[in-house]
C-alpha positions in Angstrom: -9.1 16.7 -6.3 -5.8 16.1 -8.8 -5.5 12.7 -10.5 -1.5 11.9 -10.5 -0.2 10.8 -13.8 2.1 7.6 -12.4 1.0 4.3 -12.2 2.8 0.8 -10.8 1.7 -2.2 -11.8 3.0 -5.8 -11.0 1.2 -8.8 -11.3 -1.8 -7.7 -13.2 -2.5 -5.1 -10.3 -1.8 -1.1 -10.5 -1.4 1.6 -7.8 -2.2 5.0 -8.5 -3.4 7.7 -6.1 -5.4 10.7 -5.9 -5.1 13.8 -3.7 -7.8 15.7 -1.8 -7.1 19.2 -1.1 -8.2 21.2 2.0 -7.4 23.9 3.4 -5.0 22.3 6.0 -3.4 19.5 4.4 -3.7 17.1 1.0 -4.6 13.1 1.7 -3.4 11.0 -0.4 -5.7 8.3 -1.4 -3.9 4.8 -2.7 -5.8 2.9 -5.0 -5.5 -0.8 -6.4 -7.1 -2.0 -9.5 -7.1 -5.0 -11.5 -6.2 -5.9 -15.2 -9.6 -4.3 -16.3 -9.5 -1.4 -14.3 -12.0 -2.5 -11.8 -11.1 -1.0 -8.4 -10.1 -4.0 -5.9 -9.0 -2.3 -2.8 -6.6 0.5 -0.9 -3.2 0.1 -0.6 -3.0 0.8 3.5 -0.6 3.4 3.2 -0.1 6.3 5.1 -2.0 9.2 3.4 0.6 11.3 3.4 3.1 10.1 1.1 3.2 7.8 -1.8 5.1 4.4 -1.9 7.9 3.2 -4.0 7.1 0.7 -7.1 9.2 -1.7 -4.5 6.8 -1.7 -1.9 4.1 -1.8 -4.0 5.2 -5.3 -5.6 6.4 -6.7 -2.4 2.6 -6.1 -1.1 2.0 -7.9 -3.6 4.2 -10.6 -3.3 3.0 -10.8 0.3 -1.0 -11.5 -1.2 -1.7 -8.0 -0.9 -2.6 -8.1 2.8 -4.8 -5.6 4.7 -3.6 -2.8 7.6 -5.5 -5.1 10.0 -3.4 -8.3 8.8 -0.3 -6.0 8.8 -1.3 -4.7 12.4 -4.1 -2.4 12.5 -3.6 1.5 11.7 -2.9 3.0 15.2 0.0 1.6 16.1 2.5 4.1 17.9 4.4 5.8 15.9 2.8 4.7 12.6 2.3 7.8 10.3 6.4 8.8 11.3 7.3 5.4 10.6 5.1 3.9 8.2 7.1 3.1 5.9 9.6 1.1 7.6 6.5 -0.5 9.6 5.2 -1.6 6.1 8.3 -3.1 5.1 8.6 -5.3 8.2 5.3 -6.3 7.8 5.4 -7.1 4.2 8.9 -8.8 5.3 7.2 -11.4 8.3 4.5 -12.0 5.5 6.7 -13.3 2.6 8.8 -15.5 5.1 5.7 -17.2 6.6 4.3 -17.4 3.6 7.8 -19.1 2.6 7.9 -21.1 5.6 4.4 -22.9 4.6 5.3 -23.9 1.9 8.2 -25.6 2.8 
């Protein structure tokens, strides 16, 4: 196992990640933390890439919402598409969350 050396942070909250090696493949594990450092959650993202800082902050944005919220994880075509899954996801959040506060 590698620590990366990047952070994101927005709003008080930081990703970083971590990798596991096997002999097969590297996971990617996506962390969340708070101000302190105190781990709050995963980032549900798929473990084979690693997000952009945008992403990141528009979880955020969205009140950081879980893959179950978002969906669930085994969706079809979900690890190909992740990505532009997340977005959509992250998309419907902010608007409903826009939408109740109108």
């Amino acid at each position: 196992m590698a620590n990366d050396s990047f952070a994101y942070t927005h709003r008080g909250f930081t990703y970083s990640n971590w990798k596991d090696y096997e002999d097969d493949n590297i996971k990617i594990f996506h962390e969340v933390h708070d101000r302190n450092n105190k781990y709050v959650c995963s980032f549900p993202y798929s473990p084979y890439s690693v997000p952009t800082p945008d992403v990141f902050c528009r979880w955020i944005d969205a009140g950081m919402p879980s893959a179950d919220k978002m969906g669930g994880h085994f969706r079809e075509d979900h690890n190909k598409y992740h990505s532009r899954w997340l977005d959509s996801q992250i998309d419907r959040l902010l608007v409903e969350g826009m939408t109740d506060a109108l």
